[in-house]
N, C-alpha and C positions, 0 to 999 in steps of 0.2 A: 419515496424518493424518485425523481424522473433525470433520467441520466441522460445526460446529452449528446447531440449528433453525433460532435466531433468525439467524443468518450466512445461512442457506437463502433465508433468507424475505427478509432485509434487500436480498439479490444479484436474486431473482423480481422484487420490487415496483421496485428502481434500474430492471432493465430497462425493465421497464415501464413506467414514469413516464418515465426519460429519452428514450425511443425519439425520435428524432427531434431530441430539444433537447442538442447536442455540449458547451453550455456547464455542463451539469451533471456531463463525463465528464473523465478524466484526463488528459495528456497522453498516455497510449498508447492513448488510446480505452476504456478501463472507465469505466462508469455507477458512480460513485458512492457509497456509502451508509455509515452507520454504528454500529457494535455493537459496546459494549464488549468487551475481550479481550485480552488476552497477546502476539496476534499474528495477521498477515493470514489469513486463512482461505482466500479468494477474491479474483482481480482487482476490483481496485474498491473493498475493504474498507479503511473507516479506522475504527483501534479503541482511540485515545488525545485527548485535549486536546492534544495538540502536533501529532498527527498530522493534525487538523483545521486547525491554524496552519499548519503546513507547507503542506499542499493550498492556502493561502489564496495562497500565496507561488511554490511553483511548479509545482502542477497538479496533483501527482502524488501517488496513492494509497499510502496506509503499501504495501501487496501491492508495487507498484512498487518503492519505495523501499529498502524490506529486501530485494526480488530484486536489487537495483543495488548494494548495500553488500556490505564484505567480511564475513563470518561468522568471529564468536569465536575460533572453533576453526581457523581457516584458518593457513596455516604462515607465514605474513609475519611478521616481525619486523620491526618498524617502530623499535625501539630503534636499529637496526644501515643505517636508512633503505631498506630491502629494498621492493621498490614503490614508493616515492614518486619522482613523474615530476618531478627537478630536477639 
């Protein structure tokens, strides 16, 4: 993955700006910040309008959140209830 400039620069400046203030960081502890994009780059990157609402709700950075979700391509059939904890 090659994360970009603006991703570079957006993750330098959260640092530094947040250093010290926890209430600008995520629930797993990432500063912050955001730049439009496809998808997380970097701990801390929010890169949607929803993913801005989300963080508003429960702390947590799209990077977080997409590492917490199952991926597309993962083998669960969820038709057949494979995974679901009930």
């Amino acid at each position: 993955m090659t994360v970009s400039s603006a991703v570079q620069i957006g993750y330098r400046l959260a640092n530094e700006v947040n250093e010290g203030n926890p209430a600008n960081n995520c629930v797993n502890g990432h500063p912050i910040f955001y730049v439009e994009g496809q998808a997380g780059e970097l701990p801390g990157h929010i890169y949607s309008e929803a993913g801005m609402r989300e963080f508003r709700i429960s702390r947590m950075c799209e990077w977080c959140f997409d590492d917490m979700c199952i991926e597309e391509d993962d083998d669960f059939d969820l038709s057949e209830g494979e995974g679901l904890l009930y």
